[in-house]
N, C-alpha and C positions, 0 to 999 in steps of 0.2 A: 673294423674300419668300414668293410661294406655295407653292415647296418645302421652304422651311424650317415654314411650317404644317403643311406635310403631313406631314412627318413628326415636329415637335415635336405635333403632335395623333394620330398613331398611337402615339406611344412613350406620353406622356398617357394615351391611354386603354386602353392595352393593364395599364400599374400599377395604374391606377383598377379597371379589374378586379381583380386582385389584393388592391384594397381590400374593392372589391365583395364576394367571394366570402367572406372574411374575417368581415366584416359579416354580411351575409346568414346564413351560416353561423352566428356566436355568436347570433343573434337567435332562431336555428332552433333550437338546441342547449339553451338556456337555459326555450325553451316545451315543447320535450321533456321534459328532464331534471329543471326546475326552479333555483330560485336557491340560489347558497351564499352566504350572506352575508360580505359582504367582499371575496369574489372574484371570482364572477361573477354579477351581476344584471342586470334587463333592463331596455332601457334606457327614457325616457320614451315615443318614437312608435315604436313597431315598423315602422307602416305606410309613416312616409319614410324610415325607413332601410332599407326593405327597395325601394320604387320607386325609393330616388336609388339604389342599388346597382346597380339593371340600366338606367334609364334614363343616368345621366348618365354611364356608360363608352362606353354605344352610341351618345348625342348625338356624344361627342368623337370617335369612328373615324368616323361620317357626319360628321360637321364636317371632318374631315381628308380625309376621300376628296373633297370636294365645294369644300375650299379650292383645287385646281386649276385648275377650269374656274367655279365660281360661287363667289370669296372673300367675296363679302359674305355669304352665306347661310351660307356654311360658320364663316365669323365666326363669328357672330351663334350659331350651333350650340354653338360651341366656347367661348364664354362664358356661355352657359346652362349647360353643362354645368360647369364652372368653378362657379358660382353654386349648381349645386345642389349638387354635393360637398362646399361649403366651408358651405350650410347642413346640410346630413346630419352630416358627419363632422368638421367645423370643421379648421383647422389644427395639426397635427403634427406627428410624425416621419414616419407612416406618408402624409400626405397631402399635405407640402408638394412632392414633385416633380410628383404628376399636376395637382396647383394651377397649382404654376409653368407644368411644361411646354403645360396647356392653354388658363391665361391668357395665355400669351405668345404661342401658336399663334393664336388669337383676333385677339389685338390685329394682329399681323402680318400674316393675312388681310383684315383689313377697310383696313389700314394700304395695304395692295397698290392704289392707285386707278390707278395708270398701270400695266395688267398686262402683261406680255411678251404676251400675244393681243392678237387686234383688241379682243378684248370688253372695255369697263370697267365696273364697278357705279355710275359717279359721273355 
C-alpha cells in the first residue's frame, strides 16, 4: 500500500503541476495583458489560485516521497493537498486525475497501519 502511494502521489503531483503552471500562468497573463471579455477574465482570488498552484503539487511529491517511511504524515500531506486543489481549481477535466490519484494516495497511505517495516503510525 505504501508503494502504491508513492507513486499514485508522484504521478498526482507531478499533473497537478501541469495544472499548476497553467493556472498560475492565465492568472499572470490576464494582469499583464488585461481582460477580454468573454474570453479571458480574472478570476475571483488571485491569491489562492496562485498559492494552491505551487503549494498543493509540492504538498503531494513530499506526501509521496514520505508515504514510505512515515505513511501517516505523508497521508495526511497527500489529502491536504487533495483539499487544496479541489478548493482552488474545483473539479474537472483538467483536475479530476491529480484529485483522484492524490486522494487515493492519501487514503492508501494512512490506510497502511500494519507496514511491511517494524514502524507502524497506529
Amino acid at each position: 500500500m505504501r508503494n502504491a502511494a508513492l507513486v499514485l502521489g508522484v504521478i498526482g503531483g507531478i499533473v497537478g503541476m501541469l495544472v499548476g503552471f497553467f493556472s498560475y500562468g492565465y492568472t499572470e497573463a490576464v494582469d499583464r495583458f488585461g481582460e477580454i471579455e468573454g474570453l479571458a477574465e480574472q478570476v475571483a482570488n488571485v491569491e489562492v489560485i496562485r498559492a494552491a498552484s505551487f503549494l498543493s503539487p509540492l504538498l503531494a511529491i513530499a506526501g509521496a516521497a514520505m508515504a514510505k517511511v512515515r505513511a501517516l504524515w505523508g497521508g495526511i500531506l497527500l489529502l491536504i493537498s487533495t483539499g487544496g486543489m479541489y478548493y482552488a481549481f474545483g473539479f474537472n477535466v483538467f483536475t479530476m486525475f491529480p484529485l483522484g490519484f492524490c486522494g487515493l494516495a492519501g487514503l492508501l497511505a494512512i490506510g497502511a497501519g500494519k507496514p511491511d517495516e517494524p514502524k507502524s503510525h497506529f
